[in-house]
N, C-alpha and C positions, 0 to 999 in steps of 0.2 A: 577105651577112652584115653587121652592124651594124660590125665591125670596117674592114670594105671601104668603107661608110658613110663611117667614120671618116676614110678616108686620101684619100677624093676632097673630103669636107668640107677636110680639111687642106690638100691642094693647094691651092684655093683663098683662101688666107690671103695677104695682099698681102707681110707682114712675114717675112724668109726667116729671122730669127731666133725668134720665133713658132712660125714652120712648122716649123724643123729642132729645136726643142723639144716639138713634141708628137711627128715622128718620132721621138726616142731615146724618148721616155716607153713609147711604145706598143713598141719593140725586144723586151724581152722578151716579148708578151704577145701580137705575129704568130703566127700559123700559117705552116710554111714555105714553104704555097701562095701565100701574101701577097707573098714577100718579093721576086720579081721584078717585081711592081707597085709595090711601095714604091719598090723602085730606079729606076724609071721616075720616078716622082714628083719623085725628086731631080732630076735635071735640070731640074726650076722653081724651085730655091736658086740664086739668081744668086753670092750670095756665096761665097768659096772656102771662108774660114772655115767659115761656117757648113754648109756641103756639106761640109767637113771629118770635121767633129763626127759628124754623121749617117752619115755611113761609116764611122768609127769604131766607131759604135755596133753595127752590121749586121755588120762584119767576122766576130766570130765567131757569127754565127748560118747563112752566108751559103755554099752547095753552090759547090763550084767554078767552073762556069758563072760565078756573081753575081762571084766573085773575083780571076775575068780581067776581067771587068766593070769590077769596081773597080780594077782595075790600070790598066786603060785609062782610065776618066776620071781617074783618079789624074796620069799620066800628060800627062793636058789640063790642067791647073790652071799655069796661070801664076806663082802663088807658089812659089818654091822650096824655103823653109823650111814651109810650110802641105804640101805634096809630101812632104816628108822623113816630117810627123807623122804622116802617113797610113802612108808606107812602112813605119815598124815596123811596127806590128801586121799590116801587110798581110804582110810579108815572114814575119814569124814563122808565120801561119796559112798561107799558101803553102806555108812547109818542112816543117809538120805534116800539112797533107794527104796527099790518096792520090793525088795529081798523078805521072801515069810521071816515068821520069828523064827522057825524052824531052821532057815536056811542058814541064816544069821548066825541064830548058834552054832552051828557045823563050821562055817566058817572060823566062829571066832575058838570055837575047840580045836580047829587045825592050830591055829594061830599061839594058841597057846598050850600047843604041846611042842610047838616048835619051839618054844621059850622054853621051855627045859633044859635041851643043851646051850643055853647062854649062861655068861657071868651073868652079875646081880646088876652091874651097870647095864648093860644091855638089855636085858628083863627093862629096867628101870624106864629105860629110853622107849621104849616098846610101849609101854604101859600109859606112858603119858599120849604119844601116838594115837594109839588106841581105845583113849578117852572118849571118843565120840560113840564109837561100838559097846563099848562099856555101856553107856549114857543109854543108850539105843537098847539093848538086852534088860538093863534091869534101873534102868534111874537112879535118880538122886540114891538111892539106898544103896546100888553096887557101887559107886561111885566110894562114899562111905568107907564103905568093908574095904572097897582094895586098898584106900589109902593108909585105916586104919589097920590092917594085915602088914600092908609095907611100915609103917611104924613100927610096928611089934616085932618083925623080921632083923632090924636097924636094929633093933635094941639088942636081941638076941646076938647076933652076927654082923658087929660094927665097923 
């Protein structure tokens, strides 16, 4: 298809800012057969930013599969804060899913054993992110404990 055209033209493009701008352009207007080729494609954005953006864009178009997907390069980005901006949306579309509870928690057990090797800020930023998943796995109650943990933590190591 002409569209398919479009995204191996695109790949091609030296500039990852370029590139990661005709990716969102064209977001709404994939077929959702496209969409794990496009996700492929991303991996030729060197930049985080801009590989940022582009996953942003895709999150809510993007079948579960794509969403672990995006969890895991999410996950690879060395920027922390650039990590964080992803994690909303990601998190929010996670908790909205038809992901079992099972799966959920696996997820959200990668997710937080990745958080171990972070400072406490970046935990921090993470955690609020990740509010919705939180919400999602145990409610108002986990909700609760984390905050009331993160107080305790604060108090201990301020």
């Amino acid at each position: 298809s002409s569209l398919a055209n479009i995204l191996k033209l695109t790949n091609e493009i030296p500039s990852d800012e370029i590139k990661a701008d005709v990716y969102i352009s064209l977001a709404p207007h994939l077929p959702k057969n496209l969409l794990p080729e496009v996700f492929e494609y991303f991996r030729s954005i060197d930049s985080e930013w801009f590989l940022s953006q582009s996953l942003i864009a895709y999150i809510p178009r993007f079948e579960i599969s794509l969403l672990e997907l995006a969890l895991e390069t999410t996950l690879e980005i060395q920027d922390r804060e650039i990590q964080a901006i992803i994690l909303r949306p990601l998190a929010k579309f996670l908790s909205e899913s038809s992901l079992s509870f099972d799966r959920l928690y696996c997820l959200w057990n990668r997710l937080v054993h990745h958080l171990t090797n972070q400072t406490r800020r970046n935990v921090m930023q993470a955690l609020t992110s990740l509010a919705p998943v939180i919400m999602s796995l145990g409610g108002q109650k986990a909700i609760l404990e984390v905050l009331q943990t993160t107080e305790l933590v604060n108090q201990w190591w301020p």
